[in-house]
C-alpha positions in Angstrom: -36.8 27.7 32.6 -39.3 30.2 31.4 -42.6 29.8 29.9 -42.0 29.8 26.1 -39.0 27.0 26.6 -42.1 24.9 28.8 -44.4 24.9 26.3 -41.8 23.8 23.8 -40.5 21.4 25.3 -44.3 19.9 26.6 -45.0 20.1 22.3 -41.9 18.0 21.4 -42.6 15.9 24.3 -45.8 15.3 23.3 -45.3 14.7 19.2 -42.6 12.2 20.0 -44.6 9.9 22.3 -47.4 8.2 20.7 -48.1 6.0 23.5 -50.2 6.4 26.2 -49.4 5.5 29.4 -51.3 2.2 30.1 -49.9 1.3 26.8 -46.5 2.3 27.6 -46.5 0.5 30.7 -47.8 -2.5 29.4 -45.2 -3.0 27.1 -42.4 -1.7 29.6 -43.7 -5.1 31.6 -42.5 -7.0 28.2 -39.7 -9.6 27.8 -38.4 -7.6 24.7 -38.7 -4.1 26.3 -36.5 -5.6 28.7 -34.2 -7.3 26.8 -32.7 -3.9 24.5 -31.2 -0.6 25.0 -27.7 -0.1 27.3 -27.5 -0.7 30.7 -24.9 1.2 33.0 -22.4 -1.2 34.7 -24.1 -2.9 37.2 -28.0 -2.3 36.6 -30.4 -4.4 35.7 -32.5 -2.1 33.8 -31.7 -0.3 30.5 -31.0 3.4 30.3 -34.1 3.4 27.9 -36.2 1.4 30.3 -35.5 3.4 33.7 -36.9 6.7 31.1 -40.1 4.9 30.3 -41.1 4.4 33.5 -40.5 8.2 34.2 -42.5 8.7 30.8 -45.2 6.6 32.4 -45.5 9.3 35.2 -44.8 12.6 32.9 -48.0 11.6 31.0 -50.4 11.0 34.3 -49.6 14.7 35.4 -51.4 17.3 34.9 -48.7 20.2 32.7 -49.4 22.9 36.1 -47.2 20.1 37.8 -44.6 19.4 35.8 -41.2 20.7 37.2 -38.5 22.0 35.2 -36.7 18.3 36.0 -39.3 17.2 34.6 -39.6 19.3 31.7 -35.7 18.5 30.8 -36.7 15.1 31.1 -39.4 15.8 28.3 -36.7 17.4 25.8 -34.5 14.3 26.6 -37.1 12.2 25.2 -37.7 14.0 22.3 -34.2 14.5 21.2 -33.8 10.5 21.6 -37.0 9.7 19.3 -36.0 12.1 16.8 -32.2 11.0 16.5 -33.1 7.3 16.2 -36.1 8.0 13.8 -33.3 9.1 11.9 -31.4 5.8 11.7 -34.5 3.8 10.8 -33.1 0.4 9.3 -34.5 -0.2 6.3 -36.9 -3.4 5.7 -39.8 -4.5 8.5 -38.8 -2.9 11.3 -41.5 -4.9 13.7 -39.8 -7.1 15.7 -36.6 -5.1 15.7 -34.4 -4.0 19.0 -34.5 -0.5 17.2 -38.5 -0.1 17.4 -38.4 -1.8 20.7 -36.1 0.7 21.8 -38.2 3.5 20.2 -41.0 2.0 22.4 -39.4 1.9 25.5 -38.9 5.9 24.9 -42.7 6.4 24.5 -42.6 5.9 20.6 -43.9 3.0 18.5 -42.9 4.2 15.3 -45.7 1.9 13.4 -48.3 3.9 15.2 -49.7 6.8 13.2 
């Protein structure tokens, strides 16, 4: 991955998650972050879940130590919040499995 596809992928990254992590983790330790998104036969923890954690740890290193796993990781991530941004339900969306999904990705979508 060369440098221009880094720092693209670090910006998207870093537009789609409004969290921080303490945040983040603090609502990955939730009953309703726990209770959406799909789980793979066999696991326990949602797809969306197992990425937050990994979310959790993108945003405590420092960009020089990123690696390009980690960078595909961050255009994952992106890709996800701006696909279900797009299928926003109408009405109050605050205790809904779609922003709770959204949050378990890194974004809280009532967060400005």
């Amino acid at each position: 991955m060369n440098d221009s596809d880094r720092d693209t992928a670090y910006r998207r990254f870093r537009d789609a998650v409004n969290m921080n992590a303490g945040k983040l983790e603090r609502w990955l330790d939730s009953a309703q972050s726990k209770a959406v998104g799909q789980k793979k036969s066999g696991r326990a923890e949602s797809t969306g879940h197992q990425s937050g954690r990994r979310i959790v740890a993108l945003l405590r290193k420092k960009k020089s130590d990123l690696s390009d796993a980690d960078f595909s990781h961050m255009r994952k991530v992106a890709g996800y919040v701006a696909r279900h941004m797009a299928q926003r339900p109408s009405g109050d969306v605050r205790e809904t499995k779609w922003r709770y999904s959204l949050m378990n990705w890194g974004h809280d979508p009532l967060t400005r």
